[in-house]
FIMAR-647897 format. One record per residue: z, y, x of N, C-alpha, C in turn; residue in three letters; residue number from 1. Coordinates in nm, 3 decimals. Each point is the difference from the previous one (the first is absolute). Layout:
N
+---------+---------+---------+---------+---------+---------+---------+---------+---------+-------+-------+
!    n.zz !    n.yy !    n.xx !   ca.zz !   ca.yy !   ca.xx !    c.zz !    c.yy !    c.xx ! gulum ! milum !
+---------+---------+---------+---------+---------+---------+---------+---------+---------+-------+-------+
!       Z !       Y !       X !       Z !       Y !       X !       Z !       Y !       X !   ALA !   NUM !
...
+---------+---------+---------+---------+---------+---------+---------+---------+---------+-------+-------+
//
This chain:
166
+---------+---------+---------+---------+---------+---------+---------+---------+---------+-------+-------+
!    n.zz !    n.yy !    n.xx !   ca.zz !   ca.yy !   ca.xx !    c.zz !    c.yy !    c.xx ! gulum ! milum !
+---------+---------+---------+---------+---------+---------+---------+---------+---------+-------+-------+
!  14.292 !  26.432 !  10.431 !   0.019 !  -0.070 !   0.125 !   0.057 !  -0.140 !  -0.024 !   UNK !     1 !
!   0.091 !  -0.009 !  -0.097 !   0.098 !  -0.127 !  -0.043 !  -0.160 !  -0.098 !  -0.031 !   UNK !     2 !
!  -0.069 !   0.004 !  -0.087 !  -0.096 !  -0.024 !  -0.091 !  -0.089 !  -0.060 !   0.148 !   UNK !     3 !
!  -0.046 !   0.107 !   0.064 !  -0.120 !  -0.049 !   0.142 !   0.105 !  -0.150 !   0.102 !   UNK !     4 !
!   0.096 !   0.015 !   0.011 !   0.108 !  -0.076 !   0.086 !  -0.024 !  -0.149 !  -0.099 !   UNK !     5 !
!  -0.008 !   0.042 !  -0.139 !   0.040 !  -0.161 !  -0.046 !  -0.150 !  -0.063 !   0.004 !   UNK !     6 !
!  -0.107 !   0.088 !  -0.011 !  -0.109 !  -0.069 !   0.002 !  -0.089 !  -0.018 !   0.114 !   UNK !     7 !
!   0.082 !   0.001 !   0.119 !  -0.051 !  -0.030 !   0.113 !   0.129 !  -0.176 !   0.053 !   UNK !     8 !
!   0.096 !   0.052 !  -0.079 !   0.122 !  -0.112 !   0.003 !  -0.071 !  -0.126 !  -0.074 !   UNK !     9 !
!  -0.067 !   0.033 !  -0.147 !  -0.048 !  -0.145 !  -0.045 !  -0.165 !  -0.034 !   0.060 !   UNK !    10 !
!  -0.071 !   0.083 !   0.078 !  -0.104 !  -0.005 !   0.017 !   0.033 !  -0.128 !   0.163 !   UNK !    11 !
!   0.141 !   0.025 !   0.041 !   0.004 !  -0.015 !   0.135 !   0.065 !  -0.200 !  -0.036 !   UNK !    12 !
!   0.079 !   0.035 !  -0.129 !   0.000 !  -0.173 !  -0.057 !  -0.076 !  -0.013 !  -0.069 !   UNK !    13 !
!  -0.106 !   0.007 !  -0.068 !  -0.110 !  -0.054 !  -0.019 !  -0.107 !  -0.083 !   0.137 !   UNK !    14 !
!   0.004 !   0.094 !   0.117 !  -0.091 !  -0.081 !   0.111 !   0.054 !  -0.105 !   0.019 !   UNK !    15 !
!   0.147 !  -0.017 !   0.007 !   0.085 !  -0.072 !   0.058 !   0.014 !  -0.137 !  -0.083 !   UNK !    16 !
!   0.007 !   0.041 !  -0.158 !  -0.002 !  -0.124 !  -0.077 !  -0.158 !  -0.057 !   0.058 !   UNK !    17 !
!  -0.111 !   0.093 !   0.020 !  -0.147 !  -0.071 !  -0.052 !  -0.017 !  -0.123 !   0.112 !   UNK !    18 !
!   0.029 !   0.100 !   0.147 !   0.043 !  -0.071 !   0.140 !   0.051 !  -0.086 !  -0.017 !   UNK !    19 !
!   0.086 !  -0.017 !  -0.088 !   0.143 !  -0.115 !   0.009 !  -0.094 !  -0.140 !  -0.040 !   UNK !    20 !
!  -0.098 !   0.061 !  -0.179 !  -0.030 !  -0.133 !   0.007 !  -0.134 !  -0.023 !   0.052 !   UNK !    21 !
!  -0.051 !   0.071 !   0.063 !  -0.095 !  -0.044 !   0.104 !   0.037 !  -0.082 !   0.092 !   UNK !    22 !
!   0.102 !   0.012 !   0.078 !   0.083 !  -0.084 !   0.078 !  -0.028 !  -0.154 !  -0.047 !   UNK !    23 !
!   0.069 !  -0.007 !  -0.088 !   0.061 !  -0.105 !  -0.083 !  -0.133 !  -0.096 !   0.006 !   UNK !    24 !
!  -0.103 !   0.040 !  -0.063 !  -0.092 !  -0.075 !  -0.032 !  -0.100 !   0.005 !   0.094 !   UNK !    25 !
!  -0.008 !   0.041 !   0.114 !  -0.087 !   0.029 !   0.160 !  -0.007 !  -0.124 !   0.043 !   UNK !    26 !
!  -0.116 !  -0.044 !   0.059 !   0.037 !  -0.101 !   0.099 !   0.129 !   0.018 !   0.150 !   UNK !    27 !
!   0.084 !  -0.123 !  -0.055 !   0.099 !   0.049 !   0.155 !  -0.079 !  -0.041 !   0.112 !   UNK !    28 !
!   0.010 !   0.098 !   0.108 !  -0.031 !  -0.083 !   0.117 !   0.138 !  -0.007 !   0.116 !   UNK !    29 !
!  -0.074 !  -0.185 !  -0.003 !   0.171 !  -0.062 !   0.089 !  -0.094 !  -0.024 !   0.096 !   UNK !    30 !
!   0.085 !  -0.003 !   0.153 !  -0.107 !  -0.040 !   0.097 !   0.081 !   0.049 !   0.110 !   UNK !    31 !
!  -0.129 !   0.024 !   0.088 !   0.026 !   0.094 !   0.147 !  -0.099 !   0.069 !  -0.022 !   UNK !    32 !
!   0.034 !   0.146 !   0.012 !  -0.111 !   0.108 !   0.027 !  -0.075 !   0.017 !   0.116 !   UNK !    33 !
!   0.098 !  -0.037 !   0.081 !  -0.040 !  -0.031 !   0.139 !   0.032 !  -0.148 !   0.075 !   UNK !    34 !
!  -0.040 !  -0.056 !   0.065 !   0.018 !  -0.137 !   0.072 !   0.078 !   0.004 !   0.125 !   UNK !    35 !
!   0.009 !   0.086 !   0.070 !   0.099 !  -0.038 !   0.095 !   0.096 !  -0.017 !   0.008 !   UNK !    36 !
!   0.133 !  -0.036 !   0.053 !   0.124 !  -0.042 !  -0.025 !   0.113 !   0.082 !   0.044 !   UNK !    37 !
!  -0.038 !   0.092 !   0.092 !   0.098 !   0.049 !   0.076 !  -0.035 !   0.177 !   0.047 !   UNK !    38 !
!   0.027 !   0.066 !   0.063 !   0.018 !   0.132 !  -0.030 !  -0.114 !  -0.021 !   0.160 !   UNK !    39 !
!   0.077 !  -0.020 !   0.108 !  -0.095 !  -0.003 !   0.138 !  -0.205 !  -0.063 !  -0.083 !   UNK !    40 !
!   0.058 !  -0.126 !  -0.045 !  -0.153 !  -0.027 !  -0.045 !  -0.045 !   0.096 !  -0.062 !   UNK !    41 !
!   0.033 !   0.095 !  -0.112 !  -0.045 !   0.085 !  -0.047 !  -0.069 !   0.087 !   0.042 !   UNK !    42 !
!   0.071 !   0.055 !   0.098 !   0.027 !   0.134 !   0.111 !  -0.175 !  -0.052 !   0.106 !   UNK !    43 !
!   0.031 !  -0.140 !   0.040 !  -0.139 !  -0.020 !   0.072 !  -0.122 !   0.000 !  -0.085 !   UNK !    44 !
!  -0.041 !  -0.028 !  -0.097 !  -0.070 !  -0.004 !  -0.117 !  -0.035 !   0.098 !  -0.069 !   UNK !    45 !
!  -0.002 !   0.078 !   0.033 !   0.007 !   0.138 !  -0.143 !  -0.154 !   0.022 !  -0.051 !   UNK !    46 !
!  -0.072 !  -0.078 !   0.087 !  -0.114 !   0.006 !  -0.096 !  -0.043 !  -0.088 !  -0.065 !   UNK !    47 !
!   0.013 !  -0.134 !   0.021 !   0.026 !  -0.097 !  -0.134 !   0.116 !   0.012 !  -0.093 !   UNK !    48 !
!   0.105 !   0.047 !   0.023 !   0.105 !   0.034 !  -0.090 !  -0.084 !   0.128 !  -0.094 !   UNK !    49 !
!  -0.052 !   0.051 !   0.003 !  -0.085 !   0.120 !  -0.042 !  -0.082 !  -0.051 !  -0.103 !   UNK !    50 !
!  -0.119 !  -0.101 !   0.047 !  -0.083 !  -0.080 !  -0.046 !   0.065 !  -0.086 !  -0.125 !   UNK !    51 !
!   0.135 !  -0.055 !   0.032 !   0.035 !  -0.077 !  -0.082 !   0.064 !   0.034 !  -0.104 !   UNK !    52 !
!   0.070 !   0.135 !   0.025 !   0.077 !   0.099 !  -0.099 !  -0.092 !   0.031 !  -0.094 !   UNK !    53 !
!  -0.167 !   0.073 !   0.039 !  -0.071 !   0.092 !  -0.094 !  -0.100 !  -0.166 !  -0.085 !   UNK !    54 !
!  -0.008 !  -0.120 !   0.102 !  -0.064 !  -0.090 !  -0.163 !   0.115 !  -0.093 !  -0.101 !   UNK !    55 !
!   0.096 !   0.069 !   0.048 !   0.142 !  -0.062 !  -0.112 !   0.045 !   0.100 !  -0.057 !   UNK !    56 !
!  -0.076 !   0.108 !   0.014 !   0.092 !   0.116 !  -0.078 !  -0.085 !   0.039 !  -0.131 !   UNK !    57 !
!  -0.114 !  -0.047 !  -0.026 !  -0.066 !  -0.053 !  -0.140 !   0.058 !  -0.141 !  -0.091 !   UNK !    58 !
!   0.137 !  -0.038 !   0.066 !   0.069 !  -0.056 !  -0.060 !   0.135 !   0.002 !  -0.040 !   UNK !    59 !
!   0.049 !   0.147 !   0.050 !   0.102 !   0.001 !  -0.018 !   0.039 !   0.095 !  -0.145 !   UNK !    60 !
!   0.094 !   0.017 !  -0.084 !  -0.025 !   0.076 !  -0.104 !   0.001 !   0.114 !   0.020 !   UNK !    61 !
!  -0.132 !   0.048 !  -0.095 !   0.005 !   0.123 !   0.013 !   0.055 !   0.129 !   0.049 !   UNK !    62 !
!   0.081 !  -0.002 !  -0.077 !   0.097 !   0.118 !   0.036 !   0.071 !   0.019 !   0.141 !   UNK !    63 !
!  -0.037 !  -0.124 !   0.086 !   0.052 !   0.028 !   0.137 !  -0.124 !   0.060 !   0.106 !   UNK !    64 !
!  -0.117 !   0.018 !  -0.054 !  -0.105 !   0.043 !   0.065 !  -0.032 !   0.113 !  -0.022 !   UNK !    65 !
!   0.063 !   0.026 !  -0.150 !  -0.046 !   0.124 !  -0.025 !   0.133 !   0.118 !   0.059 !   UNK !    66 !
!   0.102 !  -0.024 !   0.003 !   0.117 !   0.072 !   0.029 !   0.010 !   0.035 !   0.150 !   UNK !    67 !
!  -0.088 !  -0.128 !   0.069 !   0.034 !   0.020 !   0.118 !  -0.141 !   0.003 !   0.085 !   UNK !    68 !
!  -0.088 !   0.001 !  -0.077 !  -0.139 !   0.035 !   0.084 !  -0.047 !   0.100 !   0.036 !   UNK !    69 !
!   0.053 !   0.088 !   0.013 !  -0.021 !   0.133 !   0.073 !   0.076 !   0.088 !   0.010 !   UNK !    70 !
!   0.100 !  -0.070 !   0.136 !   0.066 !   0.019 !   0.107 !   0.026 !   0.032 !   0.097 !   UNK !    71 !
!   0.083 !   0.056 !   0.097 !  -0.025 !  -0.039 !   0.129 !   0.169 !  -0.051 !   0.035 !   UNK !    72 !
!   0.001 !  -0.124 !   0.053 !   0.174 !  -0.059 !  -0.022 !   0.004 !   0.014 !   0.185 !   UNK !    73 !
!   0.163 !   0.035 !   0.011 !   0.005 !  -0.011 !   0.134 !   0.099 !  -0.111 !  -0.058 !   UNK !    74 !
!  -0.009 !  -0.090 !   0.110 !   0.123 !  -0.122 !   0.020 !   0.078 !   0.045 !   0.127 !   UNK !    75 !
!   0.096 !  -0.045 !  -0.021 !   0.078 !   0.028 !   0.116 !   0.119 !  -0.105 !  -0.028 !   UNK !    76 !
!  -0.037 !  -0.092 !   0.091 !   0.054 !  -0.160 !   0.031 !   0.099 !   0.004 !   0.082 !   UNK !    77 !
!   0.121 !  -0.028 !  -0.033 !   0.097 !  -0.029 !   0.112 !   0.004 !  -0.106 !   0.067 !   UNK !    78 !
!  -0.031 !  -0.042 !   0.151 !  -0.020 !  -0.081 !   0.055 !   0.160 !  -0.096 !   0.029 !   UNK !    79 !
!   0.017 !  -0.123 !   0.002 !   0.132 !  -0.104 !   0.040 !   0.055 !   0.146 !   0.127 !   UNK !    80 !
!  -0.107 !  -0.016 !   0.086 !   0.101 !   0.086 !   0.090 !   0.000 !   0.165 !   0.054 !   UNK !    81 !
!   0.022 !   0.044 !  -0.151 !   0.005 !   0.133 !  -0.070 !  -0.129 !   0.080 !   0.006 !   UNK !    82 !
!  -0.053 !  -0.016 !   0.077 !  -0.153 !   0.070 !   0.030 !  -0.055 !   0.023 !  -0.129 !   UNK !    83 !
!  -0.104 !   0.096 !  -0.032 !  -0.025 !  -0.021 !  -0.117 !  -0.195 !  -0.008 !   0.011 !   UNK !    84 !
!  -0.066 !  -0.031 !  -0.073 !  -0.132 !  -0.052 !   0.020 !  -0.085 !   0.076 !  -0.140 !   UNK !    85 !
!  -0.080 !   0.115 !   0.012 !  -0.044 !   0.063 !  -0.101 !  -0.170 !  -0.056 !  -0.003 !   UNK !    86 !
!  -0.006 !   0.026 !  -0.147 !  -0.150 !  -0.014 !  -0.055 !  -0.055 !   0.087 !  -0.097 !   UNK !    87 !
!  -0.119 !  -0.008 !   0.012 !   0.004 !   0.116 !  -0.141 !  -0.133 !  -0.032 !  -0.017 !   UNK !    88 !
!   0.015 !  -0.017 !  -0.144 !  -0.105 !  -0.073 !  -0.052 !  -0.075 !   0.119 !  -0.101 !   UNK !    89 !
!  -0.125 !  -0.024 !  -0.048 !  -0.058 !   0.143 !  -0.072 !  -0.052 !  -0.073 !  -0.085 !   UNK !    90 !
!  -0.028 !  -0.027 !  -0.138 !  -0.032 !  -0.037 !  -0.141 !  -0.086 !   0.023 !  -0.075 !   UNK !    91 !
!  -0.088 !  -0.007 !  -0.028 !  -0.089 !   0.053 !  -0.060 !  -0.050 !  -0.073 !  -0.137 !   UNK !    92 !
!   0.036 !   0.041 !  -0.122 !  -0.045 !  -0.092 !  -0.079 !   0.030 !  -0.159 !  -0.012 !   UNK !    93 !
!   0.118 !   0.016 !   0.013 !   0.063 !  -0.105 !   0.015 !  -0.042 !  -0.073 !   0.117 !   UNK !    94 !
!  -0.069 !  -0.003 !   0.117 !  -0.026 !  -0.062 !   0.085 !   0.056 !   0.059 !   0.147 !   UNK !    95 !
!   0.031 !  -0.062 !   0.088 !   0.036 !   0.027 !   0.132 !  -0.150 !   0.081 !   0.092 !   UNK !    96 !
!  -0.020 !   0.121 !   0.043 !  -0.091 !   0.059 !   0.013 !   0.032 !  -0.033 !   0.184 !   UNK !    97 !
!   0.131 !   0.071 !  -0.017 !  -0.012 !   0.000 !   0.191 !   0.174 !  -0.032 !   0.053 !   UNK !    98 !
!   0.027 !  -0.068 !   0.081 !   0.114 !  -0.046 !   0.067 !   0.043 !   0.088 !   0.143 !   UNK !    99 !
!   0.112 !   0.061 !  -0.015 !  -0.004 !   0.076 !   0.122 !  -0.054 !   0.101 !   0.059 !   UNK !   100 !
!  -0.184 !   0.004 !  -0.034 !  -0.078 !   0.096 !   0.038 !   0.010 !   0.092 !  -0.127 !   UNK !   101 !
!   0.107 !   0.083 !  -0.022 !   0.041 !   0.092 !  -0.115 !   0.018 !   0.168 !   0.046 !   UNK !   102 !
!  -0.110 !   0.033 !   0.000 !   0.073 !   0.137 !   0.068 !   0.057 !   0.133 !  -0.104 !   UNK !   103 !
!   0.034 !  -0.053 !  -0.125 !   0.050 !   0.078 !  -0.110 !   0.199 !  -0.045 !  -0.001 !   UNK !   104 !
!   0.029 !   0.082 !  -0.061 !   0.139 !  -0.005 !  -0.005 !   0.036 !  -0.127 !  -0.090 !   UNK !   105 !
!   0.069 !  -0.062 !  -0.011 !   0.077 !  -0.075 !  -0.105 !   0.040 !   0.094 !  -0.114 !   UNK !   106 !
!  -0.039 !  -0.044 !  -0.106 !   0.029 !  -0.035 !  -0.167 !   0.122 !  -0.054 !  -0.017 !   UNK !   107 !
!   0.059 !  -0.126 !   0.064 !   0.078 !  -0.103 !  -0.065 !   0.096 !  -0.096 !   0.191 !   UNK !   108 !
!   0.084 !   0.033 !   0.011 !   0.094 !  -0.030 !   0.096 !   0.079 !  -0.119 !  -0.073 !   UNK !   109 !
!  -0.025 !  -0.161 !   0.072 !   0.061 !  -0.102 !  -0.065 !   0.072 !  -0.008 !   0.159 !   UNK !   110 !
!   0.186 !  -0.044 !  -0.014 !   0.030 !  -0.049 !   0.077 !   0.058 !  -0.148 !  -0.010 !   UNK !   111 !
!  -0.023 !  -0.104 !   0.118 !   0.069 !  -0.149 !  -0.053 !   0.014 !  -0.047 !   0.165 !   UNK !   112 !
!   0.048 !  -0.115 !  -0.029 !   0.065 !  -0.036 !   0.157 !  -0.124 !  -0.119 !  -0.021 !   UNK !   113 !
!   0.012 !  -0.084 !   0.115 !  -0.093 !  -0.084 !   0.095 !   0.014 !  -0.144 !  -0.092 !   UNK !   114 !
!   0.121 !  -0.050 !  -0.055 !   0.057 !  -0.136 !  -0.090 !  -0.070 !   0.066 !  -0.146 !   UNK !   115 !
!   0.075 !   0.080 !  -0.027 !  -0.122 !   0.037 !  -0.156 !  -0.078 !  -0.012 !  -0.015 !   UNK !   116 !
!  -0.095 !   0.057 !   0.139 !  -0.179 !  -0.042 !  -0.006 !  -0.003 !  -0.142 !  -0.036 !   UNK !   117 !
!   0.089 !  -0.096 !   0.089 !  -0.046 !  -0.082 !   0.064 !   0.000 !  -0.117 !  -0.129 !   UNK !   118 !
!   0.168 !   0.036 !  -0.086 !   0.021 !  -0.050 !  -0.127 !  -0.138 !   0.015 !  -0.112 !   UNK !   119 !
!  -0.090 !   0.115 !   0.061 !  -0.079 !   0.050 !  -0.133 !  -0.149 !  -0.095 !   0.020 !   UNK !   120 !
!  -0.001 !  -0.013 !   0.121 !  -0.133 !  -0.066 !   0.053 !   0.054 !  -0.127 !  -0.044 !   UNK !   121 !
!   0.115 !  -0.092 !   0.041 !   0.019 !  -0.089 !  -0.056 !  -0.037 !  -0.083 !  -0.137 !   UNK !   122 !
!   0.046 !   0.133 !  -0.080 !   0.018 !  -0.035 !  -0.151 !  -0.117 !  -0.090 !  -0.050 !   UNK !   123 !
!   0.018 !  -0.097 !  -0.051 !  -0.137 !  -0.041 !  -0.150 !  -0.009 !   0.074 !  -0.077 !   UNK !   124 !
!   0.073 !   0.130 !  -0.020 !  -0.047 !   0.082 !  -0.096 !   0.018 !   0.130 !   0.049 !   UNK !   125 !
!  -0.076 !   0.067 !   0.126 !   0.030 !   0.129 !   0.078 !   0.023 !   0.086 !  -0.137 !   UNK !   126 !
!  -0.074 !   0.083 !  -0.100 !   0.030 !   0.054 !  -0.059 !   0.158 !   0.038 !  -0.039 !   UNK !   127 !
!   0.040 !  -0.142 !  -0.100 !   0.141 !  -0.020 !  -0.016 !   0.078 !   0.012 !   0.127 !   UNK !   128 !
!   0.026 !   0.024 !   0.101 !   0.018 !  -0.032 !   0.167 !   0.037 !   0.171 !   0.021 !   UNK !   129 !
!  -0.101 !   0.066 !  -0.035 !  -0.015 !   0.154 !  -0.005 !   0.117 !   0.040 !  -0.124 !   UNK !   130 !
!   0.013 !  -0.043 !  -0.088 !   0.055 !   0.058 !  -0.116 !   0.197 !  -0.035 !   0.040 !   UNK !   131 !
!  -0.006 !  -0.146 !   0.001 !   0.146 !   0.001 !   0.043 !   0.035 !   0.066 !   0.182 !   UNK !   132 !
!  -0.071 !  -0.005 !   0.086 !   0.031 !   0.124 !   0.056 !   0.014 !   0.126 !  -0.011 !   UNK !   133 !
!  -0.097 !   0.029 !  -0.098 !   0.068 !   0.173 !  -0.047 !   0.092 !   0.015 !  -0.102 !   UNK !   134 !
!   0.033 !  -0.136 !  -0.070 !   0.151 !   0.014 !  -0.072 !   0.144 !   0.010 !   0.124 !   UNK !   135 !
!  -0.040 !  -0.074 !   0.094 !   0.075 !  -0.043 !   0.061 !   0.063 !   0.109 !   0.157 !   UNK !   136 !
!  -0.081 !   0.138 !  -0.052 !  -0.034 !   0.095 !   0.096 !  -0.033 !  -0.043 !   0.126 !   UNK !   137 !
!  -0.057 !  -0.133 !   0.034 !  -0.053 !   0.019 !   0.123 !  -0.134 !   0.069 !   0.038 !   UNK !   138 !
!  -0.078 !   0.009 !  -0.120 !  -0.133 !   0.092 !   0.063 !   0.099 !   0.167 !  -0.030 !   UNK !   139 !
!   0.001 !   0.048 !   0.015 !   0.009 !   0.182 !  -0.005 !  -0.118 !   0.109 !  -0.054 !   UNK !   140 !
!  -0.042 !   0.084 !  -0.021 !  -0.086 !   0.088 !  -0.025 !   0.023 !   0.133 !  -0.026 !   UNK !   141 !
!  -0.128 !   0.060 !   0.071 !  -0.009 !   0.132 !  -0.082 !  -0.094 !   0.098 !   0.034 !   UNK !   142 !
!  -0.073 !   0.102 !  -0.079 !  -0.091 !   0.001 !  -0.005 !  -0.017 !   0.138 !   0.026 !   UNK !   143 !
!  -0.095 !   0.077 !   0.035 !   0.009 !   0.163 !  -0.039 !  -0.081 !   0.045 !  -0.069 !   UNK !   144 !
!  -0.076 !  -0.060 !  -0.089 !  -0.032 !   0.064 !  -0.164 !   0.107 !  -0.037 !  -0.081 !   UNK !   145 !
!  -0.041 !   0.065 !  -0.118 !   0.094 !  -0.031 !  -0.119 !  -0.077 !  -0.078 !  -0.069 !   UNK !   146 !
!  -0.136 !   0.021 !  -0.013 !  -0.098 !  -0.144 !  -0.085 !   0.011 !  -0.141 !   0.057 !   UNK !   147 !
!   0.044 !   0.011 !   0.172 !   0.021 !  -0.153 !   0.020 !   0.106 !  -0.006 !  -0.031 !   UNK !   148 !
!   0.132 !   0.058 !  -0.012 !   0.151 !  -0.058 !  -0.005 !  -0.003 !  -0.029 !  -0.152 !   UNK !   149 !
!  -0.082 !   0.055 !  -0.092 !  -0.017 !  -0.073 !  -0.167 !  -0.086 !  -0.102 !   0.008 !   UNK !   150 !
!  -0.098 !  -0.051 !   0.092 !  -0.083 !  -0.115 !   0.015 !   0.095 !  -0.108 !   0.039 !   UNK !   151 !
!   0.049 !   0.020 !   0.105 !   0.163 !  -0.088 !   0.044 !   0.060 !   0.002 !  -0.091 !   UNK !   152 !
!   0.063 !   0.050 !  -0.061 !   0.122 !  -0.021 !  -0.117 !  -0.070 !  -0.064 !  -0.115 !   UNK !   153 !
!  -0.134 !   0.054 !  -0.033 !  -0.054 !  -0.083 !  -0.117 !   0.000 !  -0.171 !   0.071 !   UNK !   154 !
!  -0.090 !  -0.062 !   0.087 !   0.029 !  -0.078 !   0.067 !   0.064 !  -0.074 !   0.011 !   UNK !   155 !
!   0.159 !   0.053 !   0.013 !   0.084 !  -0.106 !  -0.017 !   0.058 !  -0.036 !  -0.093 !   UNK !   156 !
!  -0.043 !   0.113 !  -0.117 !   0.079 !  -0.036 !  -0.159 !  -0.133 !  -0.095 !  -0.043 !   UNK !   157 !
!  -0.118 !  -0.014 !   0.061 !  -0.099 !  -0.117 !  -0.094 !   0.032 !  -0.148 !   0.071 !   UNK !   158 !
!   0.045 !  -0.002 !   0.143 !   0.044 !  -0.063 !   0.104 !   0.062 !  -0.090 !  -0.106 !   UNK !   159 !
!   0.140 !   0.069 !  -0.033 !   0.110 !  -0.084 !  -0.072 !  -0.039 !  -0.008 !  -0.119 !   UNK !   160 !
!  -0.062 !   0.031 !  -0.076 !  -0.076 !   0.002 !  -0.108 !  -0.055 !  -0.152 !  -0.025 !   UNK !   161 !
!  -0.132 !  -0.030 !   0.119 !  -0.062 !  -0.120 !   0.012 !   0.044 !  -0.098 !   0.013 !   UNK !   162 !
!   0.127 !   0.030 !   0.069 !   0.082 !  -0.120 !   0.044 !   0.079 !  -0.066 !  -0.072 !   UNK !   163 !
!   0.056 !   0.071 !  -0.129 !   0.054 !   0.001 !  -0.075 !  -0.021 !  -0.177 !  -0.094 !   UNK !   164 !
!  -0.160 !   0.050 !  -0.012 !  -0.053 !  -0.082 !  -0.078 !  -0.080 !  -0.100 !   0.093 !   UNK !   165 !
!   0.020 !  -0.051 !   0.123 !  -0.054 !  -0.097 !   0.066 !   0.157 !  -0.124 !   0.017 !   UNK !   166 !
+---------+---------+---------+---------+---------+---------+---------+---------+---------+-------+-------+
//
């Protein structure tokens, strides 16, 4: 048993080194994934926000399409005046399949307030935007598989990984 434990232990840093320097040497993508600026614009938009997510998401690195493309994320947005504003988005292959019209359960429960969005849409570099918010615990999560809560945790150890070296 000792023997099966260690070789699932170096099998599990081995992905992690290979990932690591995949990272490293990936094209970064800096940008906006999406173009709108603000959480309401978003919210009216969801089908060009859709459009614009799935032909930028052949640019984003790898490993964020693959970890997170087949999904189903509920958001659950805290609004300025506490209300909260849900979405739920469904993934497919790394691409945004359907917005809202989801009639399967959530995979993956992200929670964040209305200024986080709004900080993330902002960013010149949404990606990075995403990462120091989830250092910073303002996004939240959690999931009810156990294969997504190791997709998340891998995630954010390549997260800081990439960043490392930018």
């Amino acid at each position: 048993m000792k023997l099966k434990n260690q070789i699932i232990l170096l099998a599990a840093v081995i992905i992690l080194i290979v990932g690591s320097i995949n990272l490293i040497w990936a094209p970064k993508f800096i940008g906006h994934v999406v173009k709108e600026t603000s959480l309401d614009a978003t919210l009216n938009n969801l089908d060009k926000v859709q459009e614009e997510y799935n032909e930028n998401s052949e640019n984003m690195p790898p490993f964020f399409t693959k970890l997170f493309g087949n999904e189903i994320i509920e958001l659950q947005i805290e609004r300025e005046d506490a209300s909260i504003e849900t979405v739920i988005i469904k993934s497919v292959n790394g691409k945004i399949e359907k917005i809202n019209d989801v009639d399967e359960e959530y995979t993956l429960l992200v929670e964040l307030k209305e200024d986080t969005v709004n900080e993330i849409l902002n960013s010149d570099d949404q990606l990075n935007a995403i990462k120091d918010a989830l250092d910073n615990k303002e996004i939240k999560y959690s999931s009810k598989r156990i294969a997504t809560k190791i997709k998340v945790g891998f995630a954010r150890a390549l997260f800081s990984i990439r960043y490392l070296f930018t």
